[in-house]
C-alpha positions, -999 to 999 in steps of 0.1 A, spaced: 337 -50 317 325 -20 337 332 -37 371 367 -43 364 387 -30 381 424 -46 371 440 -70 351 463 -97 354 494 -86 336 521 -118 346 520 -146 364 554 -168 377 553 -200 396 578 -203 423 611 -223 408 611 -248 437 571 -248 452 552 -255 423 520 -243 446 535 -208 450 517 -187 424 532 -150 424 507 -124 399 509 -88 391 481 -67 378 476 -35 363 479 -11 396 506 -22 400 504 -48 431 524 -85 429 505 -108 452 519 -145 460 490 -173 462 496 -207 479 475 -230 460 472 -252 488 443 -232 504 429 -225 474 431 -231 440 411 -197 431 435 -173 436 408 -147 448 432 -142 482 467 -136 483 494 -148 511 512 -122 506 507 -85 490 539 -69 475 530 -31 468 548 2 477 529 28 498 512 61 474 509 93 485 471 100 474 482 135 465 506 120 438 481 99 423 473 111 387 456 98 355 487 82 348 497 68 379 481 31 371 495 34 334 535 37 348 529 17 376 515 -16 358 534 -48 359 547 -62 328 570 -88 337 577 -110 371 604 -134 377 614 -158 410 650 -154 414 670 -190 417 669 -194 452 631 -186 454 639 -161 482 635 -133 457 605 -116 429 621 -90 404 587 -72 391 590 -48 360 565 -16 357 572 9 331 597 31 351 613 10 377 627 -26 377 620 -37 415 639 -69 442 615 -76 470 619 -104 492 594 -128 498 600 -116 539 592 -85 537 565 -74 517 561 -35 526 588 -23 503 612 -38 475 651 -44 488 664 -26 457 644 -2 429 662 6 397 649 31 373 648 25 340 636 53 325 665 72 316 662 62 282 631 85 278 646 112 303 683 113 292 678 108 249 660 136 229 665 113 199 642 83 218 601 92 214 576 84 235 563 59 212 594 41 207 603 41 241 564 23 248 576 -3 220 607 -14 236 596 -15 272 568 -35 262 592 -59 248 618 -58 277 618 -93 298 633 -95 333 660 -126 338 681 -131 370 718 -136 359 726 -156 394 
């Protein structure tokens, strides 16, 4: 255990290429996998991950920034990842930066009445669907 470094959080298979394996881990990185090469999925295709300032990175950076939920959207064309502040659209073209990033923290920044620990209990419990 000392050597770890991350940990899987989610893993999706692509809706129409069943040998397109998209994962996200604990700092926060989605990578996409064609099983074709390889079955171990110790290389990624593709890496989906937003550029950090180093200078911004604090104890709690990879706690907010780890993946809980991934999803494929319809087409294929599109991932919708899920960290604990942001719900994030990349397309599978460009992988630099996500199309569209939605906070959704505003529960814990806009309610007094919402805790900490209540807001931990429903994020964790928050799944992403695509409604088209």
């Amino acid at each position: 255990m000392e050597d770890l470094s991350e940990v899987i959080t989610v893993a999706e298979f692509h809706p129409h290429h069943c040998h397109l394996l998209a994962f996200s881990s604990s700092t926060g990185t989605t990578r996409l996998c064609d099983m074709r090469a390889r079955a171990l999925c110790d290389q990624h295709a593709k890496l989906f991950e937003e550029a950090v300032d180093p200078s911004r990175r604090s104890f709690f950076s990879e706690i907010v920034s780890s993946v809980s939920d991934v999803k494929f959207s319809h087409s294929g064309r599109y991932l919708l990842t899920r960290d604990y502040l942001t719900v994030k659209v990349w397309d599978l073209n460009m992988e630099n930066k996500p199309v569209e990033t939605y906070q959704v923290s505003h529960l814990l920044t806009h309610s007094h009445s919402v805790s900490v620990r209540t807001y931990e209990s429903f994020s964790e419990h928050v799944k992403l669907v695509w409604l088209y």
